[in-house]
Steps between C-alpha positions, in 0.01 A plus 500: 500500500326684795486214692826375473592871617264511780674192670869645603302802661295236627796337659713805588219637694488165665907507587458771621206443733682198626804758573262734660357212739872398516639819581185520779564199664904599497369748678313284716745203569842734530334609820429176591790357442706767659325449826520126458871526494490730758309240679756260418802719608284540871413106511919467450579735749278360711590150463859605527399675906286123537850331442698753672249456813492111428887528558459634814229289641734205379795703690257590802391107517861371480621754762171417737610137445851599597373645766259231651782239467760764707207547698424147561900443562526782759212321687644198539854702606275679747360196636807369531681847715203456721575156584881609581372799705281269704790280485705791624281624744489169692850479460548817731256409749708202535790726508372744744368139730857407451673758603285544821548167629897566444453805683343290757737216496800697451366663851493156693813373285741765674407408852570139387841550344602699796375165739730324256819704528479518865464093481792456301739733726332276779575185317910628435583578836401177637687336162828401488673805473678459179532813239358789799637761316322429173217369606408764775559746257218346249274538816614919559404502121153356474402744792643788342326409163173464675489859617561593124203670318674465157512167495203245440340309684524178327875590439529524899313165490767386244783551707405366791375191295909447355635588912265162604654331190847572577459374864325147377793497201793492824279192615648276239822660371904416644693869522784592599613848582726737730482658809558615885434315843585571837672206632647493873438901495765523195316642159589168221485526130356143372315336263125437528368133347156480473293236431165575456324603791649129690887649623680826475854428572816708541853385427821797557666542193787328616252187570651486814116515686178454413174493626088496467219727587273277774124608433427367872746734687528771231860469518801450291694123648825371401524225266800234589734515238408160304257735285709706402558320117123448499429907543797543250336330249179627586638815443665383128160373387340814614741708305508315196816372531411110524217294399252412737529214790384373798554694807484406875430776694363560826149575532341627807174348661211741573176455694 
């Protein structure tokens, strides 16, 4: 009987050893395992600021390649202004060569277009003087226009290119128009036929007389009155009024 009571104070003192060493290594690990999760909360946190800052290298690597490729494009743009500058730059030096050597030529060009205008007043009054109103006139105007600042010189130039080319056009063209002679000292309104630069003829409106500018004797002659229906109908096709035809009209013989 003593044994059997011995035992479960035998193994109640051993429960309660094993609580003791229990209870002392509660005391041990709670420690322990509080800093371990402590540990674990820092490791979080600072895993948390690794992916935070591996965000932003990922950002900062994206926006560098952004960058390099904007980079790389503004290089090429750059390359490409500096190649239009050059471009431009030899463009004005052309500009400025150009514009010299008009400067130059548009200093010999005015002698030369006033040579021409005094050539073609020349050339008119030893012409046949048909139209001397008009076309003395275009003369009083080019020589007025060349004494004109305000106008250029290549409109000048212009001008006195169309006066040449109205001159060559009444080379090769039939007209027919109105005006005054002096015949026998008495003032005559007639009509004027003429036909190119060949015959300028006169005929009263009455067609009672008619007659031819000689380019030998610089003098109006009577023509006999069998032309008188060939510078009427001269006179018709010049006008418009009939289609054209032969004529036979008297031409004068020069040297």
């Amino acid at each position: 009987m003593k044994l059997f009571n011995r035992l479960p104070v035998a193994i109640l003192a051993s429960a309660l050893a094993v609580n003791a060493a229990i209870a002392q290594d509660n005391d041990y690990i709670e420690p322990v395992t509080k800093e371990a999760a402590k540990i674990n909360e820092s490791a979080a946190k600072s895993q948390d600021k690794i992916n935070n800052i591996m965000d932003q290298v990922a950002s900062k690597l994206q926006q560098f390649k952004t960058i390099n490729k904007e980079i790389d494009g503004l290089q090429v743009y750059n390359a490409q202004l500096r190649k239009q500058i050059a471009n431009q730059d030899q463009e004005m030096a052309d500009l400025n060569k150009a514009i010299d050597e008009v400067s130059v030529i548009e200093r010999q060009i005015t002698p030369l277009m006033i040579r021409m205008i005094d050539g073609l007043e020349q050339f008119i009054a030893l012409d046949v003087p048909f139209l001397p109103e008009e076309r003395a006139t275009r003369i009083n105007e080019l020589k007025s226009l060349m004494e004109r600042a305000d106008v250029a010189a290549s409109e000048k130039f212009r001008r006195v290119m169309e006066a040449y080319q109205i001159e060559m056009e009444y080379g090769k063209t039939l007209e027919a128009y109105s005006g005054l002679i002096t015949l026998s000292g008495q003032e005559r309104d007639v009509d004027f036929l003429r036909v190119g630069r060949t015959a300028l003829i006169y005929q009263t409106r009455d067609a009672s007389e008619q007659g031819v500018w000689n380019k030998r004797t610089r003098q109006w002659e009577a023509l006999p009155s069998s032309y008188r229906t060939q510078v009427t109908k001269g006179l018709r096709m010049a006008k418009k009024q009939m289609a054209p035809d032969l004529l036979m009209m008297p031409v004068a013989l020069t040297d």
